[in-house]
C-alpha positions in Angstrom: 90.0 111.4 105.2 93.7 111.0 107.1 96.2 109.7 105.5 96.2 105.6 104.8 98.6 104.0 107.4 100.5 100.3 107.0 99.3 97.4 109.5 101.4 94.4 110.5 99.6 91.5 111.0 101.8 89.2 113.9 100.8 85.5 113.5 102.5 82.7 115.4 104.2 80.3 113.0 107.8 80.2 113.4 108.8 81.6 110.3 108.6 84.9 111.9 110.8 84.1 115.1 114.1 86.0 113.4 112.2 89.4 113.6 112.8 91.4 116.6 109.2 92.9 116.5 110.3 95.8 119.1 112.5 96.9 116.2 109.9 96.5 114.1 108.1 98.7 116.2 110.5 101.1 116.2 111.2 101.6 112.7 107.8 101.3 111.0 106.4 104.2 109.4 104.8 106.4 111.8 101.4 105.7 112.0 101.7 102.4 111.3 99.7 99.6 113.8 100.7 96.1 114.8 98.0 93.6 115.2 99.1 90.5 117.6 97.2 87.5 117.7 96.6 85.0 121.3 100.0 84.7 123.3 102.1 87.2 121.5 101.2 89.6 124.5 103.6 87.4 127.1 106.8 89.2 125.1 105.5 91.9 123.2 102.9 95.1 123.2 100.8 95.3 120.4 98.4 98.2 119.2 95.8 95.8 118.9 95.4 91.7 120.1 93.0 88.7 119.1 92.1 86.4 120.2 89.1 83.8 119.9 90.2 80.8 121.9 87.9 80.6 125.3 91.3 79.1 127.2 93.6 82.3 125.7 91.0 84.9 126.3 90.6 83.5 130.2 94.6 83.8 130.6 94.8 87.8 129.1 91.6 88.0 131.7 93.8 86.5 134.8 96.6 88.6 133.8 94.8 92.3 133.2 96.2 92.6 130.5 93.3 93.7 128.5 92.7 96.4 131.2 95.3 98.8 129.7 95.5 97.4 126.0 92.6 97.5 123.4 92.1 93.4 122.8 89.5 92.1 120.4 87.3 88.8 120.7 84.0 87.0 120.3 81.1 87.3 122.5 81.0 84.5 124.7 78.5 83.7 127.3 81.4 82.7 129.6 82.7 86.1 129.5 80.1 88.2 131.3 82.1 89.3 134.5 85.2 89.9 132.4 85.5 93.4 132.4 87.0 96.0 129.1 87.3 93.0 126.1 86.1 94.6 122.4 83.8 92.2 120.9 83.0 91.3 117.4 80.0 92.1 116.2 78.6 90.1 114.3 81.1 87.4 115.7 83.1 85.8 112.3 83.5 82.5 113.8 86.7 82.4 112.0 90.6 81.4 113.1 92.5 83.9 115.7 95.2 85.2 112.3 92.5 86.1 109.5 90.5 87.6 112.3 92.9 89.8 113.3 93.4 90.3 109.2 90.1 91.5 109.0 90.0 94.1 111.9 92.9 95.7 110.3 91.2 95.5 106.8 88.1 97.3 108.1 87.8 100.8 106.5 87.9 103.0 109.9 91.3 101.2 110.5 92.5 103.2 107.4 95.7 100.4 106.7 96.8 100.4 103.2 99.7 98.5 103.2 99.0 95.0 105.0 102.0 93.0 105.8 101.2 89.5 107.3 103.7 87.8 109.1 104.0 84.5 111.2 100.4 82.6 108.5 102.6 79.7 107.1 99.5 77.1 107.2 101.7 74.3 106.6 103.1 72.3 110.0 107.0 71.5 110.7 107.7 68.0 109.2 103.5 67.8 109.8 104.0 68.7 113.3 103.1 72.2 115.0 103.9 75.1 113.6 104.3 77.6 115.9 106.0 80.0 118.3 104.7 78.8 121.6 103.7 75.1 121.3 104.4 73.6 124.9 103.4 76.9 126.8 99.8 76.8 128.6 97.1 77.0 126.3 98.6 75.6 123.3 99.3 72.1 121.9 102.7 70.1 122.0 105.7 70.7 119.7 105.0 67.0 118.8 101.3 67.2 118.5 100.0 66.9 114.7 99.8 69.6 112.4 96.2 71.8 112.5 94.6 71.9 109.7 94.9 74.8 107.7 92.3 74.9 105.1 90.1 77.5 106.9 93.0 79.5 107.6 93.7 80.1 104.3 90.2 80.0 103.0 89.4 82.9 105.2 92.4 84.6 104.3 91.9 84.5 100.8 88.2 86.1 101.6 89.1 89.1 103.5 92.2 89.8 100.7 89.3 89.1 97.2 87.2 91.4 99.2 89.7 94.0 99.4 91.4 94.7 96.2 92.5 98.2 96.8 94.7 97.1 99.5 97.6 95.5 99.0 98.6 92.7 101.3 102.5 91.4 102.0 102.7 87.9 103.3 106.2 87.3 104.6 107.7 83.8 104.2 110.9 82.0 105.4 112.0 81.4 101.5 110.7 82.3 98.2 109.7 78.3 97.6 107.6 78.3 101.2 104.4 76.9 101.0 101.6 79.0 99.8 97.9 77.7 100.3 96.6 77.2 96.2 93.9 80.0 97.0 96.0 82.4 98.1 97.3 82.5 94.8 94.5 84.3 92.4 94.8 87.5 93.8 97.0 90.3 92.6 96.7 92.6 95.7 98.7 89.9 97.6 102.4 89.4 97.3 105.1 87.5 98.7 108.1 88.6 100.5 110.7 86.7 102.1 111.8 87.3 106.2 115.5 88.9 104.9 114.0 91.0 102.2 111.3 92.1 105.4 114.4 92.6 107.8 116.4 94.6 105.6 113.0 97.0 104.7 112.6 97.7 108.1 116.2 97.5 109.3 115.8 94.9 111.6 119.4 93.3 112.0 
């Protein structure tokens, strides 16, 4: 079997926004894979991107984007004339972040080392939390908080059914939030965004 490889998981919350994820890219360990979820593909190329949202996968499809990039959704009947989309199968029916959590946990990926960036669950002073509220497709900055008990339920799934991979969750501080399920499992830790910066030598 090849070597086991590290896998960098790109949500959207803003606790991630200090990262320059081209450095990132740059000075992971070779091998390594990014795995971008929904809009993240405006700014940035990653290895592999999900999305699950009918309105996000119909923008990647206007822009061709998923004609030169390997991107991963649900089968949809609404999709039929979209041409070179990867398709779950079977379909999870989960959130866009622990899907793209669980594509990188699947054995043929070969990712040992799982760092999860951007899944902070909890909303800014209960409003949205994330990179690119007020762009198309998403909700205002304004708008409430989502609900984030399926995100972290299905988190905590794909980590308890994974124990010999270790999974890194990087948060803003070392008091962040951190849903109470997440918290069972000893193959998940918590790092904070400068300790993350200064592993990877992103200034």
């Amino acid at each position: 079997m090849s070597r086991s490889t590290t896998a960098f998981i790109i949500g959207n919350g803003t606790s991630r926004k200090s990262i320059d994820l081209h450095q990132l890219k740059k000075n992971s360990p070779p091998g390594s894979k990014i795995y971008g979820c929904n809009a993240l593909y405006r700014e940035f190329e990653p290895d592999y991107l999900v999305a699950v949202d009918s309105k996000m996968i119909a923008e990647i499809n206007r822009s061709g984007w998923q004609l030169t990039h390997e991107v991963w959704t649900n089968p949809n009947k609404s999709y039929k004339d979209f041409n070179k989309f990867n398709y779950f199968n079977p379909s999870l029916g989960w959130s866009t972040g622990p899907t793209a959590l669980h594509l990188a946990s699947e054995e043929k990926h070969n990712n040992q080392d799982i760092y999860i960036l951007g899944f902070d669950y909890e909303g800014l002073n209960k409003k949205l939390n994330n990179i690119y509220a007020d762009t198309e497709n998403y909700k205002r900055s304004d708008a409430t908080a989502t609900y984030h008990g399926n995100w972290a339920r299905q988190t905590s799934t794909i980590i308890q059914k994974n124990p010999s991979k270790r999974y890194i969750r990087v948060i803003a501080e070392r008091e962040s939030f951190t849903p109470d399920n997440l918290k069972p499992w000893g193959n998940l830790q918590h790092m904070t965004v400068q300790d993350f910066k200064d592993l990877f030598k992103i200034l």
